[in-house]
C-alpha positions as CSV (number, residue, x, y, z in Angstrom):
1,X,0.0,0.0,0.0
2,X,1.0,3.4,-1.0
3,X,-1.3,6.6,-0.2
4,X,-4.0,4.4,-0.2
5,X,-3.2,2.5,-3.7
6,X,-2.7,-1.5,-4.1
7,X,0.9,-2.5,-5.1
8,X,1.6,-5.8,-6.0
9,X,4.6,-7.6,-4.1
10,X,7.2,-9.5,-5.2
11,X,7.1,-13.1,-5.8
12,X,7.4,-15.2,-2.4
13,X,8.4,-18.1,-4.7
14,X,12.2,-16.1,-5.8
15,X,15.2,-17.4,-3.1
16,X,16.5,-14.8,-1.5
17,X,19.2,-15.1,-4.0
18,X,17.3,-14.6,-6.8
19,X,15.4,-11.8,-5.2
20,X,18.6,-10.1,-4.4
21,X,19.9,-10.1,-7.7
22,X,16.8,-8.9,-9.4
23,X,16.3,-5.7,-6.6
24,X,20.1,-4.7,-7.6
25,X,19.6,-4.7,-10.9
26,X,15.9,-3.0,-10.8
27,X,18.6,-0.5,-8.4
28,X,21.0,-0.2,-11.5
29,X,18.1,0.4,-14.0
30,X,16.6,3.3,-11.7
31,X,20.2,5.3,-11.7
32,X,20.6,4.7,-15.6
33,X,16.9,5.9,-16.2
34,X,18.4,9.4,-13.9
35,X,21.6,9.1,-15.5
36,X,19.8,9.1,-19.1
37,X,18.3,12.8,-18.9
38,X,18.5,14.4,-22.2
39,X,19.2,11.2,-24.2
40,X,15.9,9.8,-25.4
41,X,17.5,6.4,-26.9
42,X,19.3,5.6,-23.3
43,X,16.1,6.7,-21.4
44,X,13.8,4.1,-23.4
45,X,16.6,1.7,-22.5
46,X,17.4,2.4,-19.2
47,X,13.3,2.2,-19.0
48,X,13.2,-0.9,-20.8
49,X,15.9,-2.2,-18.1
50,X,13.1,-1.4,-15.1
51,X,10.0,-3.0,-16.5
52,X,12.5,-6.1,-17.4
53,X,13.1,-6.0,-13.3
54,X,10.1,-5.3,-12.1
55,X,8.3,-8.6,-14.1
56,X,11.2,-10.8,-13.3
57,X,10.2,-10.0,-9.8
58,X,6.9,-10.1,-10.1
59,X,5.7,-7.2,-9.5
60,X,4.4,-6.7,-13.4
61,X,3.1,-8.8,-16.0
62,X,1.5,-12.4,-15.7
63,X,0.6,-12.7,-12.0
64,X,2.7,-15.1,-10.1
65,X,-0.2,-16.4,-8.0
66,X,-2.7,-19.5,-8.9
67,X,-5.7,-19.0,-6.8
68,X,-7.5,-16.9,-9.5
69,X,-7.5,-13.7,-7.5
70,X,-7.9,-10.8,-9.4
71,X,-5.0,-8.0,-9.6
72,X,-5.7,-5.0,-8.1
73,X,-2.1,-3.5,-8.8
74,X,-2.2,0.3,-8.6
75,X,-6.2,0.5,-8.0
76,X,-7.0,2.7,-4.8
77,X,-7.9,0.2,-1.9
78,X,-11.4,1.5,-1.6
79,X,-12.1,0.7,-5.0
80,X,-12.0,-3.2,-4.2
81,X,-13.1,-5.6,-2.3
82,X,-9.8,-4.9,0.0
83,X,-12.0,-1.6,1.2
84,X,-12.9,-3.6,4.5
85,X,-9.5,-4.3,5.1
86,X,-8.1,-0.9,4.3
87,X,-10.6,0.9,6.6
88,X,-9.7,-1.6,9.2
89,X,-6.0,-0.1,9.1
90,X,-7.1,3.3,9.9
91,X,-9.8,2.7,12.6
């Protein structure tokens, strides 16, 4: 949760190894898409580079769960049936 919005988390399934690696390099992609300003071509790439991190981990694309639950990734929390649980947070 962030201001109220659903994020998705990252795969439990990764080992920590795995997991480590892929935060590093989702690290490394975040200072090349800062380090890019003013080049449109290393932006795109250095853009290209986080999405590639963020799906590895999970956190984007094909859900990593099996259940059938729905994602809710970036929808406000009171906009799903998690509104119960979010108001509970606050009370």
């Amino acid at each position: 949760m962030v201001r109220g919005r659903l994020w998705r988390a990252s795969n439990p399934a990764l080992t920590e190894d795995e997991r480590r690696s892929l935060v590093n390099e989702l690290m490394d992609a975040r200072r090349a898409v800062r380090d890019a300003r003013g080049d449109d071509d290393a932006t795109k790439a250095a853009r290209n580079r986080v999405n590639a991190a963020k799906v590895a981990l999970g956190e984007r694309g094909p859900v990593w769960w099996g259940d059938g639950a729905p994602d809710y990734n970036r929808h406000m929390a009171e906009n799903t049936p998690y509104a119960g649980w979010w108001k509970g947070l606050s009370d």
